[in-house]
Every structure is written in C-alpha cells, then in structure tokens.
C-alpha positions in Angstrom: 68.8 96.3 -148.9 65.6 97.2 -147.8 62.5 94.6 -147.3 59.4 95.6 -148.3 56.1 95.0 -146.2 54.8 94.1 -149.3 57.6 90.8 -149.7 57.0 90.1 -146.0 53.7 89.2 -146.5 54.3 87.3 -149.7 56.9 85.3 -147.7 54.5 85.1 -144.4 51.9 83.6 -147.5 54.6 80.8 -148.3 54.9 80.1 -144.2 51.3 79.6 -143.7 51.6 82.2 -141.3 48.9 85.4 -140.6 51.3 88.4 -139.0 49.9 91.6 -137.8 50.5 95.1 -139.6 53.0 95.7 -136.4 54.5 92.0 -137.3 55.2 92.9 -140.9 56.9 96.3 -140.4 59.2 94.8 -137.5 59.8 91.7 -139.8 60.5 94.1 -142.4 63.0 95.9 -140.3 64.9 92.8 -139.1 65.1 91.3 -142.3 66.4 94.1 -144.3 69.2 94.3 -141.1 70.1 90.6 -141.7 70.4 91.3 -145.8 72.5 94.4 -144.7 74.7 92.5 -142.7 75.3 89.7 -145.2 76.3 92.1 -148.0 78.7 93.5 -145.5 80.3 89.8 -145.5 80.1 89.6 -149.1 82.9 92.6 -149.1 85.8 90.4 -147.5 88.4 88.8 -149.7 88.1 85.3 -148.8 90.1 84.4 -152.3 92.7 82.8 -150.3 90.5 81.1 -148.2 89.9 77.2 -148.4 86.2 76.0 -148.4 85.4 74.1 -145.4 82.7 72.4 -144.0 83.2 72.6 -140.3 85.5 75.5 -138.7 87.1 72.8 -136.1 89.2 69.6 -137.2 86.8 66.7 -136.8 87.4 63.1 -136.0 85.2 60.0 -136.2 84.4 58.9 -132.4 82.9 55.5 -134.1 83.7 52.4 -132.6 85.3 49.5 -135.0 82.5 47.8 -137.3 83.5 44.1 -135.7 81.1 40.9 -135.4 79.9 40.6 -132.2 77.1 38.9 -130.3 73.8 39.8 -131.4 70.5 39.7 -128.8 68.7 36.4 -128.8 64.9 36.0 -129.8 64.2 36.1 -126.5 66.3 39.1 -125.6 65.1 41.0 -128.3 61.4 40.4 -128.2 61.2 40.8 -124.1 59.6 44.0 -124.3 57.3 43.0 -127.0 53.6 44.0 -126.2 52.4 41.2 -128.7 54.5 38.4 -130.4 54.1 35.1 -132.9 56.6 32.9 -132.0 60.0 34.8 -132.6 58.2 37.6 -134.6 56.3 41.1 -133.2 52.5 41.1 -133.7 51.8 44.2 -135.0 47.8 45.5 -136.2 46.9 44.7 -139.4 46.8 47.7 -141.9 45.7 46.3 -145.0 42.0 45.2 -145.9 
C-alpha cells in the first residue's frame, strides 16, 4: 500500500509537526513499508490461534495484602518542608 506525500503531511498536521519535502517522501517510503509488512501478516491463518494478551505465562510478584504497621506522624511528616501539627503545609491556591 503506498503512502502518499499528500497523507504524510495531513498526518504531520495532526502531530503538530513541520517536516521537510525530503522528511515527507522518506516518511512516505517507511510508512507504506510498515503497511506492506502488516498486510503480509494479515495473510497467516491464525484461526486456530487463541487470543492472548502477553506471549509469556505471567505471574503476580505481589506481596500478600496483610495489616501491618503504618509510619507514625512523625515518621511520615520528617521530610516535610512545612507542617501544622500532624498535617503538610502546603501554598494556598484558592483566592
């Protein structure tokens, strides 16, 4: 499938980006390679196939949710720049 210069620029437009005449005919080139190459996947038989969403078995590496200790006031203001009492300080942003 071939890429116009023509779409290039019309998807440059919707990336905010400003591409050379050189830029648009290589972009040109490499995307209509990429849509060439994708319609040459779209050929294989994957009816048998099983959708997946990751190619490798995955397995959660989470720790058990259990109650623990949580940081004290102290602990978890220490490296407060500003603080009331056991609160953060923080600007104030509305007038």
């Amino acid at each position: 499938m071939r890429i116009s210069s023509k779409e290039v620029e019309h998807i440059a437009m919707l990336a905010r980006l400003k591409l050379t005449e050189e830029e648009k005919e290589l972009f040109s080139e490499q995307l209509s390679k990429i849509l060439d190459y994708i319609e040459k996947l779209n050929e294989l038989d994957t009816v048998d196939v099983e959708p997946t969403s990751h190619v490798i078995p995955l397995r959660n590496v989470f720790r058990k949710d259990e109650p623990a200790q949580s940081l004290s006031v102290d602990d978890a203001l220490k490296n407060a720049p500003d603080r009331a009492g056991s609160f953060y300080r923080v600007p104030k942003i509305i007038e």
